[in-house]
N, C-alpha and C positions, 0 to 999 in steps of 0.2 A: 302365494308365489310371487308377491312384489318382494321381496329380499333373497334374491336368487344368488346374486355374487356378492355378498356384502364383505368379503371377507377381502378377493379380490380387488375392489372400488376401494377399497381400505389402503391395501399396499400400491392400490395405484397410484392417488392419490399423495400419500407418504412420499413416494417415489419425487412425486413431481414436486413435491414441498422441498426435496431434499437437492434436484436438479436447481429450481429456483434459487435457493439459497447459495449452492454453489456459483452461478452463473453472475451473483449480484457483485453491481460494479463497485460498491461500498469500501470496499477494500483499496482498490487503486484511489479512487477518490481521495480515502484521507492520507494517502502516499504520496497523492499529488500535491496536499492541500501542505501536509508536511515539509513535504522539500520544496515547496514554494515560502517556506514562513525561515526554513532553516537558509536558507539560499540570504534572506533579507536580513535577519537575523544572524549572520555569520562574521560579521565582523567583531560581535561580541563573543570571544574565542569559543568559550565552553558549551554555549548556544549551539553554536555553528557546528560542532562536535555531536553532540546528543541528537540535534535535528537531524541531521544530515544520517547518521545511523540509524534512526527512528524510520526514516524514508528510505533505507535501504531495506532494514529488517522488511517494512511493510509490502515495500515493489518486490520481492523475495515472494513472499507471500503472495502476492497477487500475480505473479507473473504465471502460476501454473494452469490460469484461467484463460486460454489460448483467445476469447473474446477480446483480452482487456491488456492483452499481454507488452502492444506498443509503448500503452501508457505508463505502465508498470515500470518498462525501461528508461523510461523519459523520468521517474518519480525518481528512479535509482541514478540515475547520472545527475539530476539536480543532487540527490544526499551528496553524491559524493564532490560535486563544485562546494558543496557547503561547506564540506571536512577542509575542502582543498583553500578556500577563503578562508576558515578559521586558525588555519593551520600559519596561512600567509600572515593574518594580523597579529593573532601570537607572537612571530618570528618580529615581525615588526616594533611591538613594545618591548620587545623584551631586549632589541639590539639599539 
């Protein structure tokens, strides 16, 4: 009788692997880490372009995690300063 719930302790377990995983800040992080690289990097047009979407796609992603969700929006306003600076230096060489 020591394996009485084993089956249950199974999907508990499972369960909370699967909460955990969810709940991980991993995602905002590299959202953040992103449009903080594409923000600095945006004066180089195309850079500034690819990062800056890359940090939205991800703060996208990450925002449905109601923990992390501030950050998320702070990752997707720096993409899109990014687009917004690559867009300006573009304009600028080219005129």
């Amino acid at each position: 009788m020591s394996q009485e719930n084993t089956v249950a302790d199974r999907l508990l377990a499972e369960a909370r692997r699967k909460t955990a995983r969810q709940q991980s800040p991993v995602l905002v992080r590299a959202a953040l880490i992103v449009g903080i690289v594409a923000l600095v990097a945006s004066p180089i047009s195309i850079v500034g372009w690819v990062g800056g979407l890359t940090a939205i796609g991800l703060g996208v992603a990450a925002v449905r995690n109601p923990d992390t969700a501030k950050q998320a929006k702070i990752a997707m306003v720096l993409g899109f300063v990014a687009i917004l600076v690559g867009v300006f230096f573009f304009t600028l060489n080219i005129a």
